[in-house]
C-alpha positions in Angstrom: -72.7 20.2 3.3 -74.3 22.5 0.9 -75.7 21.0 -1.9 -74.8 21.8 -5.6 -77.3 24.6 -7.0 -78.7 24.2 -10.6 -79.7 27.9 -11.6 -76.1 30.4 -10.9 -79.1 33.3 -10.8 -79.4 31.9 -7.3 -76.1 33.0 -6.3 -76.3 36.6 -7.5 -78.8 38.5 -9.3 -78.2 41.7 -11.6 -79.3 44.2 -9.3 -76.9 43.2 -6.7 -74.1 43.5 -9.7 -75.8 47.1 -10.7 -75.8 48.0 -6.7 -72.0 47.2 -6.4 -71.4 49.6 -9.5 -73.0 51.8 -8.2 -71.8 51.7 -4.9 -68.3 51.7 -6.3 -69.4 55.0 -8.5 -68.3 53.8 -11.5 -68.9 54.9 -15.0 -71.4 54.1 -17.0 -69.2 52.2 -19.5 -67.6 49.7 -16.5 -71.2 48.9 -15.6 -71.8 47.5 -19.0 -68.9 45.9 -18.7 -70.0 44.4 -15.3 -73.5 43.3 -16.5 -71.9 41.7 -19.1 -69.8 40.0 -17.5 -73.1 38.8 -15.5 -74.5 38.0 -18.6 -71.6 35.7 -19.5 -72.2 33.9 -16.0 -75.8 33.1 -16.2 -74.7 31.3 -19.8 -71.0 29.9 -18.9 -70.8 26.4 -17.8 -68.1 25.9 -15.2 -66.1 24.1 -17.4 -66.5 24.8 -21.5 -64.2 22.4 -22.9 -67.1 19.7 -23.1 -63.0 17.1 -22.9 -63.0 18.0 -19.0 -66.4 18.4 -17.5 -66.1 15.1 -16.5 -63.1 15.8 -14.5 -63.9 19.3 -12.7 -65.2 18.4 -9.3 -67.3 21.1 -8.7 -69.8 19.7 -7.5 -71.6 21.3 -4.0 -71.0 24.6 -4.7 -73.7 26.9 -3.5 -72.7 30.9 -3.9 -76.2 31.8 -2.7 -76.3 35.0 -0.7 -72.6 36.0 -1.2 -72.3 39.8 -0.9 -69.6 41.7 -2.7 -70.5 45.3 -1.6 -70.3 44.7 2.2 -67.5 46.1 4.3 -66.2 46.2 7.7 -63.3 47.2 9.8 -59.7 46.7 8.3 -57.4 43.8 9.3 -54.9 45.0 11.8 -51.4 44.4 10.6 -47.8 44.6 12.1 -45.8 47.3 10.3 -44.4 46.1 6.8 -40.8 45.3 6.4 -38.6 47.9 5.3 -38.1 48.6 1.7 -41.4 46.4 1.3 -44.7 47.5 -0.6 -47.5 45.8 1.2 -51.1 45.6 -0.3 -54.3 44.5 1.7 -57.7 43.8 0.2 -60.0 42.6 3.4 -63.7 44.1 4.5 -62.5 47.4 3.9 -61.5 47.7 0.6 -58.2 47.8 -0.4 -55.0 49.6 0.7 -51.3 50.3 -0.6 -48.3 51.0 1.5 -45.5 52.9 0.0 -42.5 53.5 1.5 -40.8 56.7 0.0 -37.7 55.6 -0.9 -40.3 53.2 -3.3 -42.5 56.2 -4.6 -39.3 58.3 -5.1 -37.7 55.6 -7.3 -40.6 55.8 -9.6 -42.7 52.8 -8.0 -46.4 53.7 -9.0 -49.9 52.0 -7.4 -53.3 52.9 -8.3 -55.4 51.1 -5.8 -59.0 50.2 -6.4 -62.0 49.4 -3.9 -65.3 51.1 -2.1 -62.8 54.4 -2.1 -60.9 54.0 -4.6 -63.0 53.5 -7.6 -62.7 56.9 -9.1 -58.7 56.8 -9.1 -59.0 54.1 -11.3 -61.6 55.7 -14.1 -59.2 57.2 -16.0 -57.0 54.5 -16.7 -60.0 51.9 -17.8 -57.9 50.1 -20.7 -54.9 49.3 -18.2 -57.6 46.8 -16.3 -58.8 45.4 -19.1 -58.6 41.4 -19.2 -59.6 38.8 -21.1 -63.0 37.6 -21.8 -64.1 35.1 -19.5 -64.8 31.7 -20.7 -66.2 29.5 -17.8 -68.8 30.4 -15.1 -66.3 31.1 -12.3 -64.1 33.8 -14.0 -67.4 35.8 -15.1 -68.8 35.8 -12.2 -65.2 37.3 -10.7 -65.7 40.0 -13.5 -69.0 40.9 -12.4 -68.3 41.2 -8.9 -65.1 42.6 -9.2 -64.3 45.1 -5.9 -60.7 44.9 -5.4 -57.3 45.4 -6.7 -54.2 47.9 -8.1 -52.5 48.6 -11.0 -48.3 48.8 -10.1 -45.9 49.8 -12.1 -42.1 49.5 -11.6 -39.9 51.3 -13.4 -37.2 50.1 -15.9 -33.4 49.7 -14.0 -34.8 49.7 -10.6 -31.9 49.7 -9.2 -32.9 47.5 -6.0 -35.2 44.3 -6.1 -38.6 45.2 -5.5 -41.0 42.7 -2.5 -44.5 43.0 -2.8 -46.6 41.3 0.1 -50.0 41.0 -1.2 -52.8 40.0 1.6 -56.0 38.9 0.9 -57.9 38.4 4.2 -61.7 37.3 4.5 -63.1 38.2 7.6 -66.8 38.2 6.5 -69.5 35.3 6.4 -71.0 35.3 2.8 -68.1 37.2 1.9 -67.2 38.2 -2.2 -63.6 39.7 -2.3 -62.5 39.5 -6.3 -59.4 40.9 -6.6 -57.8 42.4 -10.0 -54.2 43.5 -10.0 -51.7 44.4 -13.0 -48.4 44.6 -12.8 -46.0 46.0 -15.5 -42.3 45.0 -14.8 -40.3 47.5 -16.8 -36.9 46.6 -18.6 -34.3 45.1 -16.2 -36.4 44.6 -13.4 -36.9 42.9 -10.3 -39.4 41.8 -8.6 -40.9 39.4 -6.0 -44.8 39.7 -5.1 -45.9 36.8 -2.7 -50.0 36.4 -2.5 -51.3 35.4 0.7 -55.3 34.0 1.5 -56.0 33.9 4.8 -59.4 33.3 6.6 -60.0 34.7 10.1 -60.8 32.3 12.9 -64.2 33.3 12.7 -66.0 30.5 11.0 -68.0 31.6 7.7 -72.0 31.2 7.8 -72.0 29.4 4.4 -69.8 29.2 1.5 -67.8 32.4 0.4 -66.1 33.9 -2.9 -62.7 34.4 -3.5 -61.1 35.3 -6.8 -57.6 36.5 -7.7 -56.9 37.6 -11.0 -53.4 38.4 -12.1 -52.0 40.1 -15.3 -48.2 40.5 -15.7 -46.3 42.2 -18.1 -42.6 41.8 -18.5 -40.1 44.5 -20.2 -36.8 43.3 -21.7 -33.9 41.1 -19.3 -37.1 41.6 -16.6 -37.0 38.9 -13.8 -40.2 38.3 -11.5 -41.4 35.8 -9.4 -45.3 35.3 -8.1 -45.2 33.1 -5.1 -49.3 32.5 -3.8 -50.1 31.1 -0.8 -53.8 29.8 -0.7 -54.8 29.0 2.8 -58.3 30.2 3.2 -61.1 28.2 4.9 -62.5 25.2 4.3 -65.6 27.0 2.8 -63.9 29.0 0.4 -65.0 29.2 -3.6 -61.8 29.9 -5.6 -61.1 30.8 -9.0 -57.6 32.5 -10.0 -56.7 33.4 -13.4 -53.1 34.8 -13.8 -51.9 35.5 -17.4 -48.1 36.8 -17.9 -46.1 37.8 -21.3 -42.5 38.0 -21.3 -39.9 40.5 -22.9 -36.5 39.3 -24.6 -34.2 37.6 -21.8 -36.5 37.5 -19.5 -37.4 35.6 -16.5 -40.9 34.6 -14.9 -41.5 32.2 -12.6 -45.3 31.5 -11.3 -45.5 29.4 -7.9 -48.9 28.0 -6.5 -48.8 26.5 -3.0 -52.5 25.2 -2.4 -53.4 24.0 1.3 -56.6 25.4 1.9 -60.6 25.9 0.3 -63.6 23.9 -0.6 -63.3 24.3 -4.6 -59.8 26.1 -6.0 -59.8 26.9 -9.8 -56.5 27.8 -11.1 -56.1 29.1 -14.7 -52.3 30.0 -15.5 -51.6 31.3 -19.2 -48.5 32.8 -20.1 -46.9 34.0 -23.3 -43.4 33.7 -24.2 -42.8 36.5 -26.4 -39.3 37.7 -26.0 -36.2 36.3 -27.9 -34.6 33.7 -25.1 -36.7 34.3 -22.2 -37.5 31.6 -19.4 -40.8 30.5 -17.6 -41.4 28.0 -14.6 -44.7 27.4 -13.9 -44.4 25.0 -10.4 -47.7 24.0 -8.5 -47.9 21.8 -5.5 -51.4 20.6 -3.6 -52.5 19.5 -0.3 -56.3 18.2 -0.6 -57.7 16.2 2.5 -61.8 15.9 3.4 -64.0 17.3 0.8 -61.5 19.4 -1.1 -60.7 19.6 -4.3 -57.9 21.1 -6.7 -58.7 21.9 -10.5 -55.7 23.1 -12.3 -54.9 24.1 -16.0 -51.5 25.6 -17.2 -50.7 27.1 -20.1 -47.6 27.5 -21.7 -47.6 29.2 -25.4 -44.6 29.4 -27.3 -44.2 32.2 -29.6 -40.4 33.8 -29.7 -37.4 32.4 -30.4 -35.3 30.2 -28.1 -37.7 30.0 -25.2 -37.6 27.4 -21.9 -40.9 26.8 -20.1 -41.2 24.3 -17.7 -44.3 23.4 -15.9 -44.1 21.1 -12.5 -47.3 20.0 -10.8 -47.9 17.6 -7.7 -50.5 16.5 -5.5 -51.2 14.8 -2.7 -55.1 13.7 -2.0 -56.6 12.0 1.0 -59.7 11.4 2.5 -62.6 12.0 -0.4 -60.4 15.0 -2.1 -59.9 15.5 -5.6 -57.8 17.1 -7.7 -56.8 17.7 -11.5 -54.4 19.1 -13.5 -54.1 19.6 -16.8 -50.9 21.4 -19.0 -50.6 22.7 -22.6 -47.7 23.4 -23.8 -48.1 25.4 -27.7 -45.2 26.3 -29.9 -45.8 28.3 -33.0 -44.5 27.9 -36.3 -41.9 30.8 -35.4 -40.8 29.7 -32.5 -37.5 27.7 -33.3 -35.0 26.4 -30.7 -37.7 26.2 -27.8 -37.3 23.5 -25.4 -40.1 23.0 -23.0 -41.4 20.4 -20.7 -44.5 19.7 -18.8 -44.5 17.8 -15.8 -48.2 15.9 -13.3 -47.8 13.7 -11.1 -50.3 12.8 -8.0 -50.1 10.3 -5.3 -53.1 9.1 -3.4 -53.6 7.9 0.1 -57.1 6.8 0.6 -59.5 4.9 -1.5 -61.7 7.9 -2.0 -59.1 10.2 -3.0 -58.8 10.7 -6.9 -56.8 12.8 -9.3 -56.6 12.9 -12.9 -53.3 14.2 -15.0 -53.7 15.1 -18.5 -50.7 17.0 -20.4 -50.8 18.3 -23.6 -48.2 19.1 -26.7 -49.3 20.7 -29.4 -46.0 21.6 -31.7 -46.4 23.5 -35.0 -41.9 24.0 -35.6 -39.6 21.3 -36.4 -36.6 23.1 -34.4 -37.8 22.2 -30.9 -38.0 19.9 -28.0 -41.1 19.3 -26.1 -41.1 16.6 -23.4 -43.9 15.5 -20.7 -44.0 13.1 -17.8 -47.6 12.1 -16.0 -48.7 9.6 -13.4 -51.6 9.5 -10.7 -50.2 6.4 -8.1 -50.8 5.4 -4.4 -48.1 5.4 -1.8 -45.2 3.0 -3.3 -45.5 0.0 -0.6 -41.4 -0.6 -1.2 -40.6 2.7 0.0 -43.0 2.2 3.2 -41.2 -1.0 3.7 -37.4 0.6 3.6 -38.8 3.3 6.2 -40.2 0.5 8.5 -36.8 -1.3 8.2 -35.1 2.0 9.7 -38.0 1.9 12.8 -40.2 4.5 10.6 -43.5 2.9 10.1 -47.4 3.2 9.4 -48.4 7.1 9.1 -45.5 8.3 9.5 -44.0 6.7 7.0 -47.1 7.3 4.8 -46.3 11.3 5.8 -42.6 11.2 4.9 -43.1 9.9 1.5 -46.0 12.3 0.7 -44.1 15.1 2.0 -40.6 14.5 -0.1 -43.1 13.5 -3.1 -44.6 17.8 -2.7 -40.8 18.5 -1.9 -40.1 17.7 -5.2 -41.5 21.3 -6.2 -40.5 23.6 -3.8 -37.0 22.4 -4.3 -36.8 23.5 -8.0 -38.2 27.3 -7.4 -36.2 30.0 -7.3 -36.0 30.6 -3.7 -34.0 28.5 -1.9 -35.1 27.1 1.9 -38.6 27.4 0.5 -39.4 24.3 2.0 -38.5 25.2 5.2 -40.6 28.0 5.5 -43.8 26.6 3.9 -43.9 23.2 5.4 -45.1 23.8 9.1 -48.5 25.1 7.1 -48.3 21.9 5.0 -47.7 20.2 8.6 -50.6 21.4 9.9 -53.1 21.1 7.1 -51.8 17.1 7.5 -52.5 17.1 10.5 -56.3 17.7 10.0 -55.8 21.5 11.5 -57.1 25.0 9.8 -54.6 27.6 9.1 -55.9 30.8 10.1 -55.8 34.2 10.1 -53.7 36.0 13.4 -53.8 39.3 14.5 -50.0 39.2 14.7 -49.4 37.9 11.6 -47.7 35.0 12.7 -48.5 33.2 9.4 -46.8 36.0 6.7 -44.4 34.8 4.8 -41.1 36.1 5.8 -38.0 38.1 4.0 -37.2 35.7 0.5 -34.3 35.1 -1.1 -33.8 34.3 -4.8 -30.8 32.9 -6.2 -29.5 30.6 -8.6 -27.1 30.8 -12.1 -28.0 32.0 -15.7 -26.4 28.4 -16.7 -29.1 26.0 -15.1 -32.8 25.5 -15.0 -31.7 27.6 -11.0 -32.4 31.1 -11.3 -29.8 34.2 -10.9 -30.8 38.0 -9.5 -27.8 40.2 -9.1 -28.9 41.2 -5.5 -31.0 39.7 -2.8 -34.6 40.0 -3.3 -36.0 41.2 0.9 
């Protein structure tokens, strides 16, 4: 195993940063941006708040060598569903697929990568994120070679499916990815992320980062369903932030089952008058893996729901934490919210730690939270062997209902069916990758549910 490496200018140095700006031909103002952005990375601890670095689990991370400015073939790929928009960021930069009907309904995507760069000058202040604040998500600004700006149009009148694949084909790879996405008024839309790995196995450790800013407009619904099933040697930091118009709907859904060291930063806004936000995360962590997890729900219209659902299950010497603010300003009356960690261990040297917090500034609310970190309860495994189901499968069964628990409350029903044979696999000690068929794409979704219940409701099927 690699060992853990004390100075980050090991990993990447500023001429490599300057080469991929160049190489990109970007403008002299984004390389200052990029360079500071390396700046911040050199100075950045991996985790700032000096209340978690005890708990982050980074440890063995060794970037050294990764190269964000080399490419390769592209991935081949079956044909897209209909109606679909597909985007692929692998070695070869990133790529949109359209169909017309799409483009002639007023969906727009500006593509950026090694051939792209230029397309993207002129709208500098629409990528635009936050500063980063920890080590990780600078470095992803600094290296930053992949992405798109989409926008849908208000009153599309049919449900919009993005498939977003992210594919790492390269040893020492460095694929950061930026996309925003502005949801106009009345909207719907379903992205699914996917991380794949190729079989080939990587020389070292690679980079992956996803960053993801969405916008909603007014009575809006979207849903951003990520898959993360890289390799075992994959370095991940995702950083998704969302806002949300009056009556609107978001609902983020993290599904983590592969990678060495996953960072997941969620942050999202609740702007608009009676909008609704689930925020639902489930992990699978076995060998050396590890799972550090932070959501963020901030309160700030009136009569808001947020609800935030996280589980893990850790084996082996894996590790996980999760961690979940929920904020409500002064102004936002009539907000009911609820925060939700649990983790359930199966080996001595797993370990997880749960921390929720509530920070409530208006009297006119209810904020709740529920957290526990527990083996496998020994009563349950007893009522399975009392019906002929005993040792690891028992063990599994329990584990597997416990992640169930999460994938039963999002917005797209028989999502268990179609994610547990990779949850399957990954117990049963196997990798998950990458197929030239694409056997492992996630297939046509549909979201359902009532405007009555914590369920969701779109008016038409969502393909």
């Amino acid at each position: 195993m690699a060992t853990a490496v004390a100075r980050p200018a090991e990993w990447v140095s500023p001429a490599q940063v300057d080469e991929l700006s160049r190489a990109l031909g970007e403008t002299p103002e984004l390389r200052r941006r990029r360079l500071e952005a390396y700046d911040r990375f050199q100075e950045l601890p991996i985790e700032p708040n000096p209340l978690y670095r005890g708990y982050g689990y980074f440890s063995n991370v060794n970037l050294a060598g990764v190269d964000a400015t080399a490419t390769g073939p592209a991935v081949a790929l079956p044909r897209p569903p209909a109606g679909t928009l597909r985007v692929v960021h692998d070695a070869a930069g990133t790529r949109a697929d359209v169909a017309p009907e799409l483009a002639a309904a007023g969906v727009k995507v500006v593509p950026f990568g090694p051939t792209t760069a230029s397309a993207a000058d002129g709208q500098l202040s629409s990528w635009e994120t936050d500063e980063p604040a920890d080590r990780l998500s600078a470095l992803a600004s600094s290296l930053w070679n992949r992405g798109y700006l989409l926008e849908v149009p208000p009153h599309l009148p049919a449900p919009l499916r993005v498939q977003d694949l992210t594919i790492l084909s390269r040893p020492h790879e460095a694929l950061s990815i930026r996309r925003r996405v502005l949801a106009g008024a009345a909207s719907q839309l379903l992205l699914t992320e996917e991380v794949y790995s190729t079989t080939d196995a990587p020389a070292g450790q690679r980079f992956h980062a996803s960053t993801t800013a969405l916008e909603l407009g007014d009575e809006a619904k979207a849903i951003c369903l990520t898959l993360h099933a890289p390799d075992l040697e994959t370095v991940s930091a995702y950083q998704r932030t969302g806002s949300t118009g009056a009556a609107s709907r978001l609902g983020w859904l993290w599904t983590g089952l592969g990678g060495f060291r996953s960072k997941v930063r969620n942050h999202t806004r609740l702007i608009g008058r009676g909008s609704f936000v689930d925020d639902l995360q489930l992990f699978y962590g076995s060998g050396d893996q590890s799972y550090d997890s932070s959501v963020n729900l901030t309160h700030v219209g009136t009569d808001t729901h947020g609800q935030s659902i996280t589980r893990g299950v850790f084996t082996d010497r894996a590790r996980g934490m999760s961690r979940g603010l929920v904020r409500i300003e002064k102004e936002a009356a009539k907000t009911l919210s609820f925060i939700s960690e649990h983790a359930m261990l199966l080996s001595p040297g797993a370990r997880s730690d749960t921390i929720p917090i509530l920070e409530i500034l208006c009297r006119d609310v209810k904020a709740t939270h529920s957290t526990s970190v527990h083996p496998v309860d020994p009563e349950q495994v007893f009522y399975l062997a009392s019906r002929g189901i005993g040792g690891p499968d028992a063990v599994r069964m329990i584990g597997e209902g416990f992640l169930a628990y999460v994938l039963e409350r999002a917005p797209i029903p028989g999502l268990r069916d179609v994610l547990f044979p990779a949850l399957e696999a990954r117990w049963n000690g196997e990798a998950l990758p990458w197929t030239p068929g694409g056997d492992r794409l996630l297939p046509e979704l549909e979201v359902r549910g009532t405007e009555t219940s914590p369920e969701w409701r779109f008016d038409t099927k969502l393909r």
